[in-house]
C-alpha positions in Angstrom: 0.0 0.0 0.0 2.9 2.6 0.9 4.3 1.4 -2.6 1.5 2.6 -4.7 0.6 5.6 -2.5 4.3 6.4 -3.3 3.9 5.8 -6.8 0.6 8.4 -6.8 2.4 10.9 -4.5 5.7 11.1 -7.3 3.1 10.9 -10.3 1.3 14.1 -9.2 4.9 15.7 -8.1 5.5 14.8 -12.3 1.9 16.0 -13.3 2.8 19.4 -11.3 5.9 19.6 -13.5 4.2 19.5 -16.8 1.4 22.6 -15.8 4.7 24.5 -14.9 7.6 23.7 -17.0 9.2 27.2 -16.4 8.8 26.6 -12.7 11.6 24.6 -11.1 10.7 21.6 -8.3 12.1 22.9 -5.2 15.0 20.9 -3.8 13.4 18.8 -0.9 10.4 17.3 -3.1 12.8 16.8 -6.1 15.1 14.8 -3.2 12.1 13.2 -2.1 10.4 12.0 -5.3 14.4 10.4 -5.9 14.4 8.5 -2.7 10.4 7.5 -3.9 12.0 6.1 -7.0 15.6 4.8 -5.8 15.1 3.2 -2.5 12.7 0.8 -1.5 10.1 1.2 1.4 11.4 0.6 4.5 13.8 3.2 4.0 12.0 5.8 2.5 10.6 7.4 6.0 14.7 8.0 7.3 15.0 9.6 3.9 12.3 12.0 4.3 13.2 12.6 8.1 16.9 13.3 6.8 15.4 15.5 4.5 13.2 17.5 7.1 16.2 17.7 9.2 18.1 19.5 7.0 15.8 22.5 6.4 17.3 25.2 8.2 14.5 26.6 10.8 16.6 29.7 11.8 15.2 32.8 9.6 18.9 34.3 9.9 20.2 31.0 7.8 18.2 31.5 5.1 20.9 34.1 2.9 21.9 34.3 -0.6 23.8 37.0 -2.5 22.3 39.1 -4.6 23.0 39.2 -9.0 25.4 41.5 -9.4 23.0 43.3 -12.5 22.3 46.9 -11.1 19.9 49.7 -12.3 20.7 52.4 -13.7 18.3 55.9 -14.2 19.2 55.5 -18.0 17.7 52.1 -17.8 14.3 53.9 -16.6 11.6 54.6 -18.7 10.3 58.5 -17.7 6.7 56.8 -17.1 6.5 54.4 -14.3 3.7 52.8 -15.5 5.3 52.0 -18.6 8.3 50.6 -16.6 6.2 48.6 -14.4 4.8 47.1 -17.9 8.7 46.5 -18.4 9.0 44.5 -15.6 5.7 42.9 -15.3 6.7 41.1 -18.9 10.1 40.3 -17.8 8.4 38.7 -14.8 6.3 36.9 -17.0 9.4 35.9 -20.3 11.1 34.1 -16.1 8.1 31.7 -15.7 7.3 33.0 -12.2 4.3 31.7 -11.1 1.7 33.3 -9.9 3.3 36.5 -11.2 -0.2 38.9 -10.5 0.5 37.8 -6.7 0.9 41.2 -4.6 0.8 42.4 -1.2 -2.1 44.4 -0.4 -1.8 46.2 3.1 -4.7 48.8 4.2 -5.1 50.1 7.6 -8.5 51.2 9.2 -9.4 54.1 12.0 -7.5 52.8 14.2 -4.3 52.8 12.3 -3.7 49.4 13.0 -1.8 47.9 9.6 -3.1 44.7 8.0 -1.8 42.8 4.9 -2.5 39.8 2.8 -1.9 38.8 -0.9 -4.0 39.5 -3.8 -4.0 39.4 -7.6 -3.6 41.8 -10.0 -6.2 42.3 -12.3 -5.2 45.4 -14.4 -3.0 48.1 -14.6 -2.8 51.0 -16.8 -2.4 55.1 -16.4 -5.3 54.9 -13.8 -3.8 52.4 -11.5 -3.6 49.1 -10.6 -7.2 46.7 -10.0 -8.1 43.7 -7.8 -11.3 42.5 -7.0 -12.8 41.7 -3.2 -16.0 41.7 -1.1 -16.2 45.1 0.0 -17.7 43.6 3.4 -14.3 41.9 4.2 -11.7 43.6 6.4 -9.5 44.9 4.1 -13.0 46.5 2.7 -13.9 47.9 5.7 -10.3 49.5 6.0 -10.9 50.9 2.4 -13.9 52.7 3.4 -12.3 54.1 6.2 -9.0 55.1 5.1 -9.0 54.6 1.3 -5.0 54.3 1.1 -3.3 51.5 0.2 0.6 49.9 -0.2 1.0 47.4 -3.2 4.4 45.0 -3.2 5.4 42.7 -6.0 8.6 40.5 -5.0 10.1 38.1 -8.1 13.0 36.4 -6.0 14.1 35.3 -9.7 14.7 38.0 -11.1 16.0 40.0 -7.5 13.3 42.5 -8.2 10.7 44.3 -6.0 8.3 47.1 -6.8 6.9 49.2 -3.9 3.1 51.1 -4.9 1.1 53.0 -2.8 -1.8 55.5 -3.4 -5.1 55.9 -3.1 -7.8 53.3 -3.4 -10.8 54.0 -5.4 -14.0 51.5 -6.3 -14.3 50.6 -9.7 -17.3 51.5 -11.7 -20.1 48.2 -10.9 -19.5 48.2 -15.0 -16.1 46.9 -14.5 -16.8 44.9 -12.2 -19.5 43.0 -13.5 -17.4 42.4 -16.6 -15.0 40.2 -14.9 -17.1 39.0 -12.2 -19.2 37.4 -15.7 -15.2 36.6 -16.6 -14.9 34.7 -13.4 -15.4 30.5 -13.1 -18.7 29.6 -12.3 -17.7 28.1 -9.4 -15.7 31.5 -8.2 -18.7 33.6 -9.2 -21.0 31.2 -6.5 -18.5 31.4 -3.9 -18.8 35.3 -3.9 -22.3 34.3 -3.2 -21.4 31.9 -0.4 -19.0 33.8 1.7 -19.3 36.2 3.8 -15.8 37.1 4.3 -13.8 37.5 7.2 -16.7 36.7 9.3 -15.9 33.6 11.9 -17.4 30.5 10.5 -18.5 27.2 13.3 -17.3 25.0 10.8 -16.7 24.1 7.5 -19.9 22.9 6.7 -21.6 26.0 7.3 -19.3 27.0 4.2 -20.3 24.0 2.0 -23.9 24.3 2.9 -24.0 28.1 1.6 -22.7 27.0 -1.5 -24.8 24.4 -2.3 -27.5 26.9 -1.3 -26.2 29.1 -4.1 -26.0 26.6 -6.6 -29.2 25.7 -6.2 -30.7 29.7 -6.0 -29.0 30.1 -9.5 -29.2 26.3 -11.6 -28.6 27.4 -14.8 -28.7 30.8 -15.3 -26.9 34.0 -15.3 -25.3 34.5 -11.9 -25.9 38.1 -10.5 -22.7 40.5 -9.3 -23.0 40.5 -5.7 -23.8 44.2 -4.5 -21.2 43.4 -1.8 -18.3 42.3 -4.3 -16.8 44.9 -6.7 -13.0 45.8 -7.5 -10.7 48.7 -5.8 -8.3 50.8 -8.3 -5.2 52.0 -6.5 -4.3 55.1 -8.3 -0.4 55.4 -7.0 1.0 58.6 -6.1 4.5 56.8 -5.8 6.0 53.9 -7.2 9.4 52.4 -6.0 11.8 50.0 -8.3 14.4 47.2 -6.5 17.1 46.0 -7.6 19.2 43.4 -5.9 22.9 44.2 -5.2 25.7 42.8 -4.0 26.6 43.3 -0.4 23.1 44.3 -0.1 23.5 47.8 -1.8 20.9 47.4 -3.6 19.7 49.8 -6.8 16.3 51.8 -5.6 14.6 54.5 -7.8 11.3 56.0 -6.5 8.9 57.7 -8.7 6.7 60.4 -7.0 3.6 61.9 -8.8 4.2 65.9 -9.3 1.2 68.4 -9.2 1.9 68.3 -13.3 0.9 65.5 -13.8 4.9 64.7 -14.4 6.9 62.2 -12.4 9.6 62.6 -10.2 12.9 59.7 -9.9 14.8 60.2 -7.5 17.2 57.1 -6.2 17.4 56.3 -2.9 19.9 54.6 -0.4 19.2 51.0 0.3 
C-alpha cells in the first residue's frame, strides 16, 4: 500500500511539473520523489526525516547573495507605469508563477496595519485593480482610510516594486465584466461567503454554497452588490534591484502636481 501511494504521491509531483515547465521543483520534493524512486520502502521514512532535518529553521540562515546586474536611471523609462509594464513582462518571459500575486496592506481608524496577498487584475495610467468583497476587512479598511501599499517580489529576477496610493472603487460596469469573466464556481462562492466573518465550521461553508448553486441552476449569476474591485491610483511607485553586499539599486517615482513624475534614487 505505501508502494502505490508512493507511486501516486511522485506521479502528481511529475503532473505538477508538466502545468509548470518554467517553474523549477524545489530541492526537498525533487530529493524526495528520488528517494520514492531509488530506494525501497522501508527506508523511504529515514529519507524523508533526513530531508526535514536539514531545512534550516533559523530565519537568519536563510541568505543568498544578490545578482550582481544593477539599475541604472538610463535604464528607466520616464513613465513608471510604462516601466512597471517592463518589468511585469520580464516577470512573465522568467516563468514565475503566480506572477499577479501582490501584497495588499490597508489600515483602518484605528491605524492598525493589516496585509494579505492578492491578484492583479489590471494596470494602466489609472492604476492598478483587484477584486474583493467590499464587506471583508480589508474592505472595511478601504472605506475608512481609502490608502493602500501594493508590493510585488520576483525572487528570480532580484526585483521588488513598492506602490502606494489611493484606493478607489471601480465602476459596478467593470466589475460585472469580470465577475461574468470569473469560473462559475468562483462567481457562486462570492455568493457563499461572507468574508472574514468567523465561521463554526466548514460545513456551514459548504452548505451556503450548495444553497447558491441551487438559487441560481442554470442561469446568469448576478454580481454581488457586496463584491466589486478597488483601483489604487499610486502617487508613488518604488523600483528594486538586488545588489551585492546588499546595496541594492532603488529608484522612487513620486507623482508631481503636473501631472509629471519625479525619480529620484534612494539609499538602500
Amino acid at each position: 500500500m505505501l508502494a502505490a501511494a508512493s507511486t501516486e504521491w511522485e506521479a502528481g509531483i511529475y503532473r505538477g511539473e508538466r502545468l509548470h515547465k518554467s517553474i523549477p521543483a524545489r530541492p526537498a520534493l525533487a530529493a524526495l520523489a528520488l528517494c520514492v524512486r531509488v530506494f525501497p520502502c522501508s527506508v523511504l521514512l529515514c529519507k524523508v526525516v533526513f530531508i526535514v532535518m536539514e531545512t534550516p529553521r533559523d530565519p537568519t540562515a536563510s541568505r543568498y547573495e544578490h545578482a550582481a546586474r544593477g539599475l541604472r536611471r538610463s535604464d528607466l523609462s520616464s513613465d513608471p507605469i510604462k516601466q512597471f509594464g517592463n518589468w511585469f513582462t520580464a516577470a512573465i518571459e522568467a516563468g514565475i508563477r503566480d506572477v499577479n500575486a501582490m501584497s495588499l496592506a490597508t489600515a483602518g481608524a484605528d491605524g492598525r496595519p493589516s496585509v494579505r496577498i492578492v491578484l492583479l487584475k489590471g494596470f494602466d495610467h489609472d492604476g492598478f485593480v483587484f477584486f474583493t468583497n467590499y464587506e471583508s476587512e480589508k474592505g472595511k479598511q478601504l472605506d475608512a482610510n481609502p490608502y493602500a501599499a501594493l508590493a510585488f517580489y520576483w525572487i528570480e529576477l532580484d526585483r521588488q516594486i513598492r506602490i502606494s496610493g489611493k484606493a478607489e472603487k471601480t465602476s459596478r460596469e467593470e466589475s460585472q465584466t469580470y465577475f461574468h469573466s470569473r469560473p462559475v464556481g468562483s462567481q457562486l462562492s462570492a455568493w457563499a461567503s461572507r468574508q472574514s466573518q468567523v465561521l463554526d465550521g466548514r460545513r456551514v461553508l459548504d452548505a451556503r454554497l450548495a444553497e447558491m448553486t441551487e438559487r441560481f441552476g442554470d442561469k446568469r449569476i448576478p454580481l454581488p452588490p457586496h463584491w466589486g474591485g478597488y483601483r489604487v491610483r499610486p502617487d508613488t511607485i518604488e523600483f528594486w534591484q538586488g545588489r551585492p553586499n546588499r546595496l541594492h539599486d532603488r529608484f522612487r517615482y513620486t507623482h508631481q502636481a503636473d501631472g509629471s513624475w519625479l525619480i529620484e534614487r534612494l539609499a538602500p
